[in-house]
C-alpha positions in Angstrom: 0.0 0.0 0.0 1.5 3.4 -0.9 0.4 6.8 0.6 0.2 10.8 0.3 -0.3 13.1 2.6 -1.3 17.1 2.3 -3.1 18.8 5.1 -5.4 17.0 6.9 -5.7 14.9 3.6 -4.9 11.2 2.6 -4.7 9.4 -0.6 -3.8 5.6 -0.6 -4.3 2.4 -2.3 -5.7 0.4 0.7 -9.0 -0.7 -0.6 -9.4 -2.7 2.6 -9.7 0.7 3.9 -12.3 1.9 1.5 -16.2 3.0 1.9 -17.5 1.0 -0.4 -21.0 2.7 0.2 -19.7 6.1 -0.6 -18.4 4.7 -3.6 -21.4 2.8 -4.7 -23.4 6.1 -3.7 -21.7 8.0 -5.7 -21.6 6.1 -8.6 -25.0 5.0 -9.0 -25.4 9.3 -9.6 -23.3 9.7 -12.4 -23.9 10.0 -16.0 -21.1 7.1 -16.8 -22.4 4.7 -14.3 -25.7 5.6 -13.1 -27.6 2.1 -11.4 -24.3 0.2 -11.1 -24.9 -2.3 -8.4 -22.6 -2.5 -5.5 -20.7 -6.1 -6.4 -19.6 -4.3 -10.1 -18.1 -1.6 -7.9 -16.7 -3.9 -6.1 -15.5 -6.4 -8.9 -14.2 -3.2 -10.6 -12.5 -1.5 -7.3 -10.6 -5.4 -7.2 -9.6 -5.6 -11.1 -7.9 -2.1 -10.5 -5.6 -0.4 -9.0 -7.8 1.9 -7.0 -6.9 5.4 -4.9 -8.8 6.7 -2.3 -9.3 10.3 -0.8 -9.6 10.4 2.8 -10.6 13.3 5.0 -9.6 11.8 8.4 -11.4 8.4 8.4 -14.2 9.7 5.9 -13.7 8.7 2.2 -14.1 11.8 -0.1 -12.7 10.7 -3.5 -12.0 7.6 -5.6 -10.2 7.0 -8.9 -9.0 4.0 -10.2 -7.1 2.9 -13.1 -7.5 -0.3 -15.3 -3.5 -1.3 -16.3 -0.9 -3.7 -17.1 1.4 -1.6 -15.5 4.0 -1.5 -18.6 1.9 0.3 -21.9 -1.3 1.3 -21.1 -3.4 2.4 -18.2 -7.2 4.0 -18.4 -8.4 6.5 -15.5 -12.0 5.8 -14.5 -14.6 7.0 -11.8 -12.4 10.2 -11.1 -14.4 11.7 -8.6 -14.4 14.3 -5.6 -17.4 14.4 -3.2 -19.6 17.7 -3.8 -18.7 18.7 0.0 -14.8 18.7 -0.9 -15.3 20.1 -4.0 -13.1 23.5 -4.6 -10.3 22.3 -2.2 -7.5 21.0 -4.9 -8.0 17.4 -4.0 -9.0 16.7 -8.1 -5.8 18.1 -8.9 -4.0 16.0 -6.4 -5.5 13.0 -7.0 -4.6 13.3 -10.6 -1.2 14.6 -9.7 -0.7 11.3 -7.3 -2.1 9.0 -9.9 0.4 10.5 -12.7 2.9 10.5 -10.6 2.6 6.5 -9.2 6.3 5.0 -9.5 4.4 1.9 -11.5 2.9 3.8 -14.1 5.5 5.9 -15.4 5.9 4.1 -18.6 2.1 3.5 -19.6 -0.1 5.3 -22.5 -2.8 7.0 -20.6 -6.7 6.9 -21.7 -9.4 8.6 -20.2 -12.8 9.5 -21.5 -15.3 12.4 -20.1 -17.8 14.6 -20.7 -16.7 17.0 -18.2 -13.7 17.7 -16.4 -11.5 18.4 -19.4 -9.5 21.5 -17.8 -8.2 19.3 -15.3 -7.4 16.6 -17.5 -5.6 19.4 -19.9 -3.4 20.6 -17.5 -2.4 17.5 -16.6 -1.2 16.7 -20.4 -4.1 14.7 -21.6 -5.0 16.0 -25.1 -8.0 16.0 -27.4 -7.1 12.9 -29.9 -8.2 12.2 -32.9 -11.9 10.7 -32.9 -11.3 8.9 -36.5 -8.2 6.5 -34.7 -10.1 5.4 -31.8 -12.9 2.5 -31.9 -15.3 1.4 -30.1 -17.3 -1.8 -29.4 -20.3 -1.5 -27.0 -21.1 -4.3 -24.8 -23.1 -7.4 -25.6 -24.7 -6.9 -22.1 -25.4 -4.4 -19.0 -22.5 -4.3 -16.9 -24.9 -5.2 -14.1 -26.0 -8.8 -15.8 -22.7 -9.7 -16.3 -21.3 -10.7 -13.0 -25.0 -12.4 -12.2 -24.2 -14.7 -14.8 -20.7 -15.3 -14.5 
């Protein structure tokens, strides 16, 4: 487990440590994974290397990253809890994320419909929409772990 520190601020990698309910909570609001069940957070949070935000005890961010830790690594569920909002912990979180000692040599992929000043500053770019494709799932991320 690896950890940061600013303030009264924590970010680690502990997910035995992590409020899976403020996760799931948060989540199930969103526009990229609104009615996710709890065991696809879960199966997700496991299958990734995951960083919490931690206000004391109280989880107030999440971001994870889906990687083979050598060429490629994809930032997903990037969020900040509307409470801690307008403190730099976004930026920080990034900055930790970016900065991780195992994912210095990976291509990074993110999508989002908002949020694209922090990504910029951060070096993510616009790309090309022509080079990229995309094939939609057979079936709801939900039904998939029910049946296998």
């Amino acid at each position: 487990m690896t950890e940061w520190h600013k303030d009264n601020f924590t970010i680690h990698t502990d997910q035995q440590r992590f409020d899976l309910e403020v996760i799931h909570g948060f989540l199930t609001r969103v526009y990229w994974a609104e009615g996710v069940t709890k065991e696809v957070v879960r199966h997700a949070m496991r299958h990734s290397l995951a960083f919490g935000v931690f206000d004391g005890a109280a989880q107030v961010g999440y971001a994870r990253v889906v990687t083979d830790f050598t060429r490629t690594a994809w930032l997903a569920d990037v969020f900040i809890l509307e409470s801690h909002r307008k403190l730099g912990l976004g930026k920080w979180l990034v900055s930790v994320i970016l900065e991780h000692p195992r994912l210095q040599t990976v291509k990074w992929l993110l999508t989002t419909d908002d949020a694209h000043t922090l990504y910029t500053r951060h070096g993510f770019a616009q790309v090309d929409p022509t080079k990229f494709l995309l094939r939609l799932p057979v079936k709801h991320f939900n039904d998939a772990l029910i049946e296998g």
